[in-house]
PLY file of the C-alpha trace (Angstrom):
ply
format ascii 1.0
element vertex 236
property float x
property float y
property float z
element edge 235
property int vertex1
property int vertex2
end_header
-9.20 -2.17 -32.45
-6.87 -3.96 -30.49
-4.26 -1.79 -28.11
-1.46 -3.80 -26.61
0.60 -1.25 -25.02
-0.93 -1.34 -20.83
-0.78 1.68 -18.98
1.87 0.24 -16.84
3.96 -0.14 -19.51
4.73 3.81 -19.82
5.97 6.36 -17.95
3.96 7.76 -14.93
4.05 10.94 -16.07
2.49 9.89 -19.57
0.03 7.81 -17.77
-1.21 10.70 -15.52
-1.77 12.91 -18.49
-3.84 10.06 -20.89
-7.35 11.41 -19.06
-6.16 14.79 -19.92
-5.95 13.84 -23.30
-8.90 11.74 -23.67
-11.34 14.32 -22.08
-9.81 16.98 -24.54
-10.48 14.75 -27.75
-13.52 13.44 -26.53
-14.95 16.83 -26.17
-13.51 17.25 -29.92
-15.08 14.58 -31.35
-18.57 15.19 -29.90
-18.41 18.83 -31.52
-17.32 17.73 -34.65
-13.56 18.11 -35.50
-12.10 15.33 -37.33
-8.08 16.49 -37.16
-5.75 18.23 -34.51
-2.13 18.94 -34.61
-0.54 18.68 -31.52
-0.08 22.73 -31.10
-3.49 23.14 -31.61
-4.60 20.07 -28.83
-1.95 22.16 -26.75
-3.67 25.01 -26.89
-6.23 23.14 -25.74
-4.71 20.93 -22.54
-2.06 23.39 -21.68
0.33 20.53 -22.23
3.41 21.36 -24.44
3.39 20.18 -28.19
6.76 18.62 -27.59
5.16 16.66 -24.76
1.66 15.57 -26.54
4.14 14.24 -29.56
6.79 12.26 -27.04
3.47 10.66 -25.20
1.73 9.71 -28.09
4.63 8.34 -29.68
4.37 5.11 -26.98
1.31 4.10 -28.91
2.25 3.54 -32.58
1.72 5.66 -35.26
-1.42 7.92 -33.97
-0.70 10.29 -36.11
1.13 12.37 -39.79
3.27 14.85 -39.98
2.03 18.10 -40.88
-1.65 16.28 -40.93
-2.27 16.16 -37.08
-4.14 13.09 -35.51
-7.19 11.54 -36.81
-9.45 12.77 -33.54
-11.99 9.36 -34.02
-9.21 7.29 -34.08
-6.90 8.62 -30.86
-10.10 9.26 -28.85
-10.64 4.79 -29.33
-7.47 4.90 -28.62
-7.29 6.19 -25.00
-10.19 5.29 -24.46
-9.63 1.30 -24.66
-6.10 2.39 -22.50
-8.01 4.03 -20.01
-10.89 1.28 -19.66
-14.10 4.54 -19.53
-16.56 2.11 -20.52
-16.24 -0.04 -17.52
-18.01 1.03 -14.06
-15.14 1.76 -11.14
-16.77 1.51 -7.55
-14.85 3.55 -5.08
-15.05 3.37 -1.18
-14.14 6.20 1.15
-12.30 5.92 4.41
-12.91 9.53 6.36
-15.79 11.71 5.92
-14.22 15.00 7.95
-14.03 17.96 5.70
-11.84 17.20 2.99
-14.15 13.59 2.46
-17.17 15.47 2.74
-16.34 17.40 -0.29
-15.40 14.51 -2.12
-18.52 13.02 -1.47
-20.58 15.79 -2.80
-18.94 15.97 -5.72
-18.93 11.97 -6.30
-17.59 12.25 -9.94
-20.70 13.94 -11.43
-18.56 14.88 -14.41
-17.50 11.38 -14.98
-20.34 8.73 -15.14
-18.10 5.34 -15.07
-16.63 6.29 -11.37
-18.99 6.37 -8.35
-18.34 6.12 -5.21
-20.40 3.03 -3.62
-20.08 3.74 0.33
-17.97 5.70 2.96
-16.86 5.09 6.31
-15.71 7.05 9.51
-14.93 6.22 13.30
-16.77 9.40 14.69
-18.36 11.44 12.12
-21.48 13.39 12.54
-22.75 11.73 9.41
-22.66 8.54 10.57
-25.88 6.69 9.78
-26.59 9.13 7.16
-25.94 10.01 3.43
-23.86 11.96 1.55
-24.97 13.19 -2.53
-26.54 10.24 -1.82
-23.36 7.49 -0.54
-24.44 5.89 3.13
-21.61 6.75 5.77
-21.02 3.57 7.68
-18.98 2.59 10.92
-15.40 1.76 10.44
-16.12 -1.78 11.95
-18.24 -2.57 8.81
-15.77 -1.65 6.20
-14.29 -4.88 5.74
-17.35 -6.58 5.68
-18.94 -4.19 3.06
-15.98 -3.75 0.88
-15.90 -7.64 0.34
-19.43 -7.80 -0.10
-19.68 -5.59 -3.13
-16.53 -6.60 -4.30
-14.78 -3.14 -4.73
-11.03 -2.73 -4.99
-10.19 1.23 -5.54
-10.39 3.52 -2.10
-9.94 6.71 -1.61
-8.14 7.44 1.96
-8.77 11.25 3.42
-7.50 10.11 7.10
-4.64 12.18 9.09
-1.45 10.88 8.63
-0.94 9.62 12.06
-3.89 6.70 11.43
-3.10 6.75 7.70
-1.54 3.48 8.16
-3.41 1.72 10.13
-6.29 2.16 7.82
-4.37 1.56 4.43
-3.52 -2.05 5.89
-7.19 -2.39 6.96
-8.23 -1.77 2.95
-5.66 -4.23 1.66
-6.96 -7.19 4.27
-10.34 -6.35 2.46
-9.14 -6.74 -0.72
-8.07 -3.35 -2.36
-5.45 -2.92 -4.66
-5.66 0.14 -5.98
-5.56 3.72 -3.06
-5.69 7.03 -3.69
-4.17 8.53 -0.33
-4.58 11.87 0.58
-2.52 12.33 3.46
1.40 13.42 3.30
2.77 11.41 4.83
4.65 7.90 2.73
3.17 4.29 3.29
4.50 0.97 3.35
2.24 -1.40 1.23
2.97 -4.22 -0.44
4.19 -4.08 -4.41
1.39 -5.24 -5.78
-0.92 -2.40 -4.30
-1.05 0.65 -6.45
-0.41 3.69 -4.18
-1.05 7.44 -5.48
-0.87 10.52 -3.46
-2.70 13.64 -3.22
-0.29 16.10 -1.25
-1.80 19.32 -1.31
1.11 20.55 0.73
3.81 19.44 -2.39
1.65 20.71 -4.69
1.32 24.33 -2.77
4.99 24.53 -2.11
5.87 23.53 -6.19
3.60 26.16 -7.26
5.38 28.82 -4.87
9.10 27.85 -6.55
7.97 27.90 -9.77
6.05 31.66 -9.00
9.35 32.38 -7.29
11.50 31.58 -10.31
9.51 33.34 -12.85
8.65 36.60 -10.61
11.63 36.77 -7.94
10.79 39.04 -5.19
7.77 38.20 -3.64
7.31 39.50 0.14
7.92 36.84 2.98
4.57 36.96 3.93
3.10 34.89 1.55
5.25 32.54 2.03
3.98 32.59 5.95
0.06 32.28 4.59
1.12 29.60 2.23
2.77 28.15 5.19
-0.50 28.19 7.40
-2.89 26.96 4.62
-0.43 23.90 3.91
-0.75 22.97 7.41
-4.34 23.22 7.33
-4.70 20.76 4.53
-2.27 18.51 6.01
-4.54 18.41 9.44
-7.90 18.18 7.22
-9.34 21.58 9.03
-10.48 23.49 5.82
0 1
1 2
2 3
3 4
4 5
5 6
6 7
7 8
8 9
9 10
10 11
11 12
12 13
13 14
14 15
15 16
16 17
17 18
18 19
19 20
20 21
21 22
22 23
23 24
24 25
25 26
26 27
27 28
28 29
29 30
30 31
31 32
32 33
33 34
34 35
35 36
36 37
37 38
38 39
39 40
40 41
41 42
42 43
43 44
44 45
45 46
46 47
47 48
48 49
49 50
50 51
51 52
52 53
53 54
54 55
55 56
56 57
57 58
58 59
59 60
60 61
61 62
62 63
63 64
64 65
65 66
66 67
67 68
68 69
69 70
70 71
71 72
72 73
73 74
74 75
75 76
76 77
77 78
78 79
79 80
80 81
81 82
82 83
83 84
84 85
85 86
86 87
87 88
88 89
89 90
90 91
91 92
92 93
93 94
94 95
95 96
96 97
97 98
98 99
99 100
100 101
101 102
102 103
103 104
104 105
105 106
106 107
107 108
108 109
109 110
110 111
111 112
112 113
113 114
114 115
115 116
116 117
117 118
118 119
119 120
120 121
121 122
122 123
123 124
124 125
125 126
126 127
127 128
128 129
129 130
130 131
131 132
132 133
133 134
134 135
135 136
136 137
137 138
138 139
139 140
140 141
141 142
142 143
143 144
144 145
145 146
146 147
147 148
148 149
149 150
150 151
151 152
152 153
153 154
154 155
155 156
156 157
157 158
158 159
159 160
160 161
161 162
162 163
163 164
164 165
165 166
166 167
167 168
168 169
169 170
170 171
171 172
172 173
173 174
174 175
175 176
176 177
177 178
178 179
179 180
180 181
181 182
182 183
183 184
184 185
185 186
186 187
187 188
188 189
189 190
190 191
191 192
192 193
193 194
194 195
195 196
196 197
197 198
198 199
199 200
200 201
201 202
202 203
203 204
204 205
205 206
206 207
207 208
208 209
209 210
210 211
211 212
212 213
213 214
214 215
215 216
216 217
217 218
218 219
219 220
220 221
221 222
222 223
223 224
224 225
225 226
226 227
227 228
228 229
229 230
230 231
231 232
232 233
233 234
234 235
């Protein structure tokens, strides 16, 4: 089956939702259902019908009216899109609390995403491992990342050296950065730069509680408040 649309040829909001997707069908096809209609997949991915139909639309013909989609067929589909059969080695800069986590979950649920190697200035794990990823010096991640050849990072640093260490990551050769601090970076445009802001996230949730049940007493907003900032300083 040959796919020509890329990811990058769609809309980022389309593209963050094809894993959603894929794990949904996948999970379809492995119990046996042949057909879905896009209600019945939004049951399913909490993503409205309206949506599933508009994204699937910038791939051909996926599916019939009043038939559904052909679950086989769309699960190829986003699966070629999304590349799952080839391995992605990931290196992490920062191994406080927030990396720590990360480490010890390491993907379990998805088997084509590991990550290789991690790397701190002064953590008490230096030396040591991780769910079974070595924590290394800072000083060696150049070396190491060009030595195995890896090109996705994930960055859990504060903001202040958040920076300093993206630029270090692109002089050893990664393109692609998953950045969990709040604060914007300047990379070049041929790095691909997506961020994790826990803080965004908190406050969008808030609104969106706010506009369906106006009312709520000031003092969550103070707690929400306090555990944003904790995030953002990487102390929970």
């Amino acid at each position: 089956m040959e796919i020509t649309t890329k990811i990058h040829q769609i809309p980022n909001a389309t593209a963050q939702r094809l894993p959603i997707y894929y794990r949904s069908l996948k999970k379809l096809n492995e119990t046996g259902v042949e057909r879905i209609k896009s209600k019945e997949l939004s049951q399913l991915t909490q993503i409205p019908s309206a949506t599933i139909r508009r994204d699937f639309s910038h791939f051909g013909e996926l599916g019939r009216s009043g038939y559904g989609y052909e679950v086989v067929y769309v699960t190829e589909v986003f699966r070629e899109l999304l590349n799952v059969n080839n391995i992605i080695n990931v290196v992490l800069i920062g191994v406080g609390n927030l990396g720590t986590a990360i480490l010890t979950n390491n993907f379990k649920k998805e088997k084509n995403i590991t990550i290789k190697c991690a790397f701190d200035i002064q953590s008490p794990y230096l030396g040591k491992e991780i769910s079974g990823v070595p924590i290394f010096p800072m000083e060696r991640m150049k070396e190491l990342v060009r030595k195995q050849q890896i090109h996705t990072a994930i960055c859990a640093v504060p903001s202040e050296v958040s920076q300093e260490v993206v630029d270090d990551l692109i002089d050893a050769g990664i393109t692609s950065i998953l950045n969990f601090a709040p604060g914007r970076i300047k990379v070049p445009d041929a790095i691909q730069m997506k961020y994790i802001d826990f803080s965004s996230e908190i406050f969008t949730m808030v609104y969106q509680n706010e506009a369906l049940y106006p009312g709520n007493p000031p003092e969550k907003m103070i707690e929400i408040n306090k555990l944003s900032d904790m995030l953002d300083n990487d102390r929970i």
